[in-house]
C-alpha positions in Angstrom: 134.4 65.1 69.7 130.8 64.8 69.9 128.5 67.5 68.7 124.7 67.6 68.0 124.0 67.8 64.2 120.5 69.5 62.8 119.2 69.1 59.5 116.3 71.5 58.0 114.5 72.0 55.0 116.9 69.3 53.3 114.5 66.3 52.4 117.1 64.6 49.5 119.3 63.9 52.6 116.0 62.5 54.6 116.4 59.0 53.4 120.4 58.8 53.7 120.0 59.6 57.2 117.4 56.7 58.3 114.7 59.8 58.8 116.5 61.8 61.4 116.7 65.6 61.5 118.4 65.9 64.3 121.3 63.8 66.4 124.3 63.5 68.6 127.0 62.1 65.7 131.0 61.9 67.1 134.0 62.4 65.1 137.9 62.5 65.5 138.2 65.8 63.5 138.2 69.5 64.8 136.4 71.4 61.9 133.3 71.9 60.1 135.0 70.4 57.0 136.2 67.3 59.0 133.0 67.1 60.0 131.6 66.6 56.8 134.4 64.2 55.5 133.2 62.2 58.6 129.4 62.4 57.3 130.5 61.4 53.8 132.6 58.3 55.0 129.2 57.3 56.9 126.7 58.1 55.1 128.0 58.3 51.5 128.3 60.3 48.4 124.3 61.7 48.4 125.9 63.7 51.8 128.4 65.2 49.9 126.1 66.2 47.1 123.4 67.6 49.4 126.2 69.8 51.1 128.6 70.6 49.1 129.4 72.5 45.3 131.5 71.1 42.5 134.9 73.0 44.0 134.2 70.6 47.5 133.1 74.0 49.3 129.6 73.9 51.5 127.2 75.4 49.0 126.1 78.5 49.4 122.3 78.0 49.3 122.8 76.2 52.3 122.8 78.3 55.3 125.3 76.5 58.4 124.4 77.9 61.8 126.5 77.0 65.0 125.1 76.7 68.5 121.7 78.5 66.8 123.0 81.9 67.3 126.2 82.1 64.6 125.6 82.0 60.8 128.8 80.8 59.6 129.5 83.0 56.3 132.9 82.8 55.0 135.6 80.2 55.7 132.8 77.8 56.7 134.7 74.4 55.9 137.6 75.5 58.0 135.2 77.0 61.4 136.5 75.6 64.4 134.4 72.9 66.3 134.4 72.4 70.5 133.0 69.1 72.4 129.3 70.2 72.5 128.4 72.2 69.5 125.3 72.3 68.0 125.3 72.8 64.2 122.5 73.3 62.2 122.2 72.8 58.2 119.3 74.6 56.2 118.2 74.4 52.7 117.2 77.3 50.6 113.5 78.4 51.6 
């Protein structure tokens, strides 16, 4: 699945990802949670400790928004993804 990934107001993860704030990124997995495995396996640990808490959840000072329309609020790591999505990480203002 490819989706298009968007990163805001989250400058520790700047470096990690070579400077970009946004970009197309394709993984085998269907969820928001795969997703983020997938990020982790590329990217390393300083992904999973920009995005996520100490129970493995996505932290709740980050806000997820999907296809810039849908905050996702509750069951965020288990949110269905489709072929095209657009989903958009910001940092606590």
């Amino acid at each position: 699945m490819k989706i298009h990934l968007k990163f805001h107001g989250m400058p520790i993860l700047y470096k990690t990802l070579k400077k970009k704030k946004e970009f197309p990124f394709e993984f085998s997995g269907k969820t928001v949670g795969d997703l983020i495995k997938e990020l982790i396996r590329k990217f390393g640990i300083s992904v999973k400790k920009a995005l996520l808490d100490n129970s493995g959840s996505i932290d709740m000072e980050i806000r997820v928004v999907l296809n810039e329309k849908e905050y996702l609020m509750e069951n965020r790591m288990e949110t269905s993804l489709n072929n095209g999505d657009t989903l958009t990480f910001m940092g606590a203002s």
